[in-house]
N, C-alpha and C positions, 0 to 999 in steps of 0.2 A: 639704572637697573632695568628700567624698560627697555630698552635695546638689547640687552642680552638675555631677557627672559623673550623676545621677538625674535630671537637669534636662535636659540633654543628651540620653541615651538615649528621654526619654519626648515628644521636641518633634525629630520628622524634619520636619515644617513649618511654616513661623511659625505658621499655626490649632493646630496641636497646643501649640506655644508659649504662645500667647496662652492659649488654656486651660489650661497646666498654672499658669501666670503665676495669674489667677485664682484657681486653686485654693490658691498658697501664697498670696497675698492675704484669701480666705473664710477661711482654716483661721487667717491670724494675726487673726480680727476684723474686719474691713473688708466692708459691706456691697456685697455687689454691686446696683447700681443697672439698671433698665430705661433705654433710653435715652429708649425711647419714650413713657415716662411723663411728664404733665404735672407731677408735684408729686414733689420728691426731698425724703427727708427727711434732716433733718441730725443724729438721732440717734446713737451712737456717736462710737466714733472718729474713724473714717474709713471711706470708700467707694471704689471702682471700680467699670469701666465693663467689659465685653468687646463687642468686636465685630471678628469676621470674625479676623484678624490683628494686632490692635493692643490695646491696653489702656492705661486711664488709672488712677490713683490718687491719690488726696490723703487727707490729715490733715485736719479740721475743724479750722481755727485760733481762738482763742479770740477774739484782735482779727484785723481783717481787716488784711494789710501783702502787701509785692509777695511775686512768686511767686519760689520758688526751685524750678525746672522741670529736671527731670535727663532726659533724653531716651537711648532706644540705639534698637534694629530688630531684630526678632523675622525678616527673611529672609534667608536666604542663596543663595550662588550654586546655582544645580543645575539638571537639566535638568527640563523639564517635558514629560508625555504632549501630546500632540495630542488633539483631541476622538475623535478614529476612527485610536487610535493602533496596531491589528493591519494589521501587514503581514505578506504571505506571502513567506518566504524559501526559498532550496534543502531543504524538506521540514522549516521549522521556522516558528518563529513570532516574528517577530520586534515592536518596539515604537518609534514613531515619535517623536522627540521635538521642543521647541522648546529654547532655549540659554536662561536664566533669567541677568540679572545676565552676568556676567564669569568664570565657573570657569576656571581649568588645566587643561582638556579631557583633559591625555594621563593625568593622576592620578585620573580616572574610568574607565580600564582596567583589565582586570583585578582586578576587585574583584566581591564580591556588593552588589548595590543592591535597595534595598526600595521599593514600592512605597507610597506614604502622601500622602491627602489628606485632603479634603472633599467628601462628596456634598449633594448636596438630593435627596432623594425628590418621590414622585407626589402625597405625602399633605400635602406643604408644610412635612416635619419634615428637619430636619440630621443630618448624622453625619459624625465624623471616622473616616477608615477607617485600617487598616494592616493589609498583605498577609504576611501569614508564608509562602506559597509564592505564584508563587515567587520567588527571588531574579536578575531579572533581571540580566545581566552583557555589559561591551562587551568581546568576546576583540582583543588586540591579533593584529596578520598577524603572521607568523612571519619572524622576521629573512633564510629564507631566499630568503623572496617579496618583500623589500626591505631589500637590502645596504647601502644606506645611512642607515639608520634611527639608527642612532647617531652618524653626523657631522652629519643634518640634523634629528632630532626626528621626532616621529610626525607627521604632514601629515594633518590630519583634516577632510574636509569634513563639518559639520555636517549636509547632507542624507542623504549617502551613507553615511558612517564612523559613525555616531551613535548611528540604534538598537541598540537592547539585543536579544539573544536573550532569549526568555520560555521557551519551549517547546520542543520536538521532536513535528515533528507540529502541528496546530491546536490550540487554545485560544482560549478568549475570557474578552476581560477583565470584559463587563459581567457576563455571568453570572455570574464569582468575586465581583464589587463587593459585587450584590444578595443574593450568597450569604452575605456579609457583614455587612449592615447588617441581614439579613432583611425585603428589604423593595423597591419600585420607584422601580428612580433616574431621574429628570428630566435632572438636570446632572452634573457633576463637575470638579472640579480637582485633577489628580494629576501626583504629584514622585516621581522616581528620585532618591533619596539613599543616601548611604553609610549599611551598616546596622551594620558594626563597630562597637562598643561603643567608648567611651571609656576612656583607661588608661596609666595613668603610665610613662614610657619615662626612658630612662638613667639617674640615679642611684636613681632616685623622685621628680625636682625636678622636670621633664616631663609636661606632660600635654599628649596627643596625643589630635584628634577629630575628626570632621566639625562645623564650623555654629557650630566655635569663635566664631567673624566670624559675628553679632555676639552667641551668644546667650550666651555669659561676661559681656559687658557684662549684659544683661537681669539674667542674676541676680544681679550686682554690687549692681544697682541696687534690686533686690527685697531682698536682703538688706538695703542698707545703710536701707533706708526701712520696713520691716516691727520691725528693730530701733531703729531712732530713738526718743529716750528726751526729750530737749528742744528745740523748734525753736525758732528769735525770728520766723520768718517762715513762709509759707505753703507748706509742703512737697508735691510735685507729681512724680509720673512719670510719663510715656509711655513706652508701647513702639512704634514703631509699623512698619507692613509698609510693604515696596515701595520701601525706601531705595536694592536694588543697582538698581534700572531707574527710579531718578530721582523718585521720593517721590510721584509724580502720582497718586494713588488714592487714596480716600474715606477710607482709612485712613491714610495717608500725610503725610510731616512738611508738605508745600506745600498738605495740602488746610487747610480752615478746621475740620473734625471737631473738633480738640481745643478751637481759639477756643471753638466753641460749646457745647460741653461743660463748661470751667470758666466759662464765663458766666453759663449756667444754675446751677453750682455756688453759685458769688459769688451770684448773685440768691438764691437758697434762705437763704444766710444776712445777707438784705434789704439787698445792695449795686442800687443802682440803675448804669445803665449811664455815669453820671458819674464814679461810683466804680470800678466797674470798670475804666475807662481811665486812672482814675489812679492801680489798682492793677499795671495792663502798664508805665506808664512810669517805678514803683518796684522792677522786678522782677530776676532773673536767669536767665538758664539756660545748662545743661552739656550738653553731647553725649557720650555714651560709647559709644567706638567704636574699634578694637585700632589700635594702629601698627605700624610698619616696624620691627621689630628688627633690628639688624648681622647679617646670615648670615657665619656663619665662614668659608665657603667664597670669597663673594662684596663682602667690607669694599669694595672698592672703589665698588660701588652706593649709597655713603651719603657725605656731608658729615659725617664724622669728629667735628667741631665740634660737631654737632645732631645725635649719635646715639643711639640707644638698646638698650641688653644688654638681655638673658634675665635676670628675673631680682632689676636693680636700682633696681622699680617703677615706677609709671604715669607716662603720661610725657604731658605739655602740645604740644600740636602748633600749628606756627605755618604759614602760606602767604600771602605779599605780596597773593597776588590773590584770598585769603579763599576757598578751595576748603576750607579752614578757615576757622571764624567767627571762630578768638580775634582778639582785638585788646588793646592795651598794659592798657586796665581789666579786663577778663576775666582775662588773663593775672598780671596784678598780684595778683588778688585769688586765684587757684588758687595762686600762689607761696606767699600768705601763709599760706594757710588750711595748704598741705602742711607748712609750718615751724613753725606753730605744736600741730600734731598731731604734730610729728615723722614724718611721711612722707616717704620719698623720692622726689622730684622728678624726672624725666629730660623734656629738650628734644628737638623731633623738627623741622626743614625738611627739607626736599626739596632732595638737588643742585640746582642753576640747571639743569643742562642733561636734567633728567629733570620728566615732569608729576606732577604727584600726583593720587591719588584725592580724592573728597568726601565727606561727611556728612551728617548733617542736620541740624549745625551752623547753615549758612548760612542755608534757608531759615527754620527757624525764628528766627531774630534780624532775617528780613526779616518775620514774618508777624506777632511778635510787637513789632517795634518794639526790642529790646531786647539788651543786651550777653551773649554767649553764648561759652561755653567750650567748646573742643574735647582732649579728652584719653580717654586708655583704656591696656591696658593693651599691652605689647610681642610682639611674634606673629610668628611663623616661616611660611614657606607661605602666606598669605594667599591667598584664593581657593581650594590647593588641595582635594582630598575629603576632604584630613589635615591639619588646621593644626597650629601646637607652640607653646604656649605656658609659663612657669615656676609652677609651684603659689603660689609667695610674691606673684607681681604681682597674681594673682588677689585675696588677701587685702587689699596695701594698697590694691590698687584700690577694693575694697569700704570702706574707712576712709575715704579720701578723697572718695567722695563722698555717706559720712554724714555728715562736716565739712560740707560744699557744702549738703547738705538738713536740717542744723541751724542755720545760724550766722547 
């Protein structure tokens, strides 16, 4: 659990993800590749790719056979700066923001939020930044300036209710950026995230954090493929950005980035692109990505039938209209694989009269042709700036889809 609450602390934005991602990847053997290089060599191991938000990795197979593609997403919900995010408030300074994904807007009050992104400089070089002061904060109005705030919820309009206080007084954020990187910023892309550390609540079985959704999956996934010891098939992760705003980016499960990336991969180890396609129509892949766990307060919100505890491991997610990807082969073969590892299994639909969220299940099973699972592990709060998740689903999660990327 120490490494994934290290994992957590050190990845406030999927680019910090992605890179720390990488880094336990370099550090297990795995060559990091240029992308923009004509000629990958296939020595070692295995290899990865970073870029921006996302990251690939595979094992060099010995025979070339289909892909077994474990897939999660490196972003989460949260607000994000504006380009010319200083506004002036009643003699303070206040921080403009945009809504990022789908957060619980009222669980980002009253809290310290950190400042963390990515610059590009003047000089055409990168840098991931994080602000240790200051910690901007959205103060909620005081119950006596709205009496009804507890029968009807906080009523926050995003333009108005949103920004953060920074300062007292003026401030400016580029000057702290540049003061930062040492150096002249061109661009940037900056995220208000909860800076609260991660940290085990009620018995010790609890673990509560920001960004839970999805990056518990990521290092599920990093563990269980960094420790992979026998494959029969072509072992393959992605992480990739931009799943809560619908996967449309370069890096993103609907772009073709990773098509083209294990392509090149395949060709290096002199598949021609006949073979290549007739290694997508042998293939599989997994989505890992947190579900609905029962709230104790609220059982009533679940289909009783198809529900899932805190607790009593990962859990296969189904959706008639494939808002999840699995289907009866995918699902069959997650069953068998949990049974015969001895993991425990939990089923997860959606009431009929409630929508469910998505993955990037679906389009990858549309992009690759191919039957794809949907499963992860059980989560309380979703969306909130504090999810809760059980330490043990954590672990079988990680078993389960080292089965998935060995078998």
């Amino acid at each position: 659990m120490k490494g994934l609450t290290e994992f957590l602390s050190a990845s406030p934005t999927p680019w910090h993800a992605a890179h720390e991602a990488g880094q336990i990847l370099s550090n297990a053997g795995f060559a990091r590749l240029d992308p923009s290089s004509e000629r990958w060599t296939t020595e070692g191991e295995g290899a990865h790719v970073v870029m921006g938000g996302m990251v690939v990795a595979w094992r060099w197979p010995k025979h070339l056979s289909g892909l077994r593609l474990a897939c999660a997403h490196t972003d989460s919900p949260s607000l994000r700066l504006k380009p010319r995010p200083e506004r002036r408030g009643p003699d303070c300074t206040m921080l403009s923001v945009e809504v990022y994904g789908s957060p619980i807007l009222h669980t980002w009050l009253d809290r310290p939020l950190e400042i963390a992104g990515r610059a590009f400089l003047k000089d055409g070089s990168s840098r991931l930044v994080r602000l240790a002061s200051p910690l901007p904060v959205l103060p909620s109005l005081a119950i006596h300036l709205d009496r009804e705030i507890n029968d009807k919820g906080p009523q926050l309009n995003r333009e108005l209710h949103l920004p953060a206080l920074a300062a007292l007084g003026e401030w400016n954020l580029q000057a702290a950026l540049e003061q930062a990187v040492e150096g002249e910023i061109a661009g940037t892309e900056l995220c208000l995230v909860d800076s609260t550390p991660a940290c085990l609540v009620g018995a010790g079985e609890l673990l509560q954090s920001g960004r839970l959704d999805n990056l518990s999956s990521c290092h599920a996934l990093l563990e269980a493929f960094t420790g992979l010891e026998t494959f029969a098939h072509w072992p393959v992760i992605a992480l990739f950005d931009g799943e809560e705003i619908g996967s449309e980016l370069s890096g993103g499960a609907r772009a073709n980035t990773l098509l083209h990336l294990l392509e090149r991969a395949a060709a290096a180890l002199g598949a021609d692109r006949t073979r290549w396609l007739a290694l997508l129509s042998s293939s599989l892949g997994l989505s890992a990505d947190m579900a609905h766990a029962v709230h104790p307060n609220h059982a009533g919100k679940h289909d009783l039938g198809n529900a899932p505890f805190l607790g009593h491991g990962p859990v296969l997610k189904t959706n008639s209209a494939y808002r999840y990807a699995t289907d009866a082969q995918s699902a069959a073969l997650l069953r068998t694989l949990a049974r015969d590892a001895g993991i425990p299994l939990q089923e997860f639909a959606m009431r009929a009269d409630l929508g469910c969220g998505s993955t990037v299940g679906p389009g990858l099973s549309a992009s690759f042709g191919m039957p794809v699972v949907d499963c992860g592990a059980p989560l309380l709060g979703m969306h909130s700036s504090r999810e809760l998740m059980a330490v043990s689903d954590q672990a079988s999660s990680t078993r389960l889809y080292q089965a998935f990327l060995g078998h």
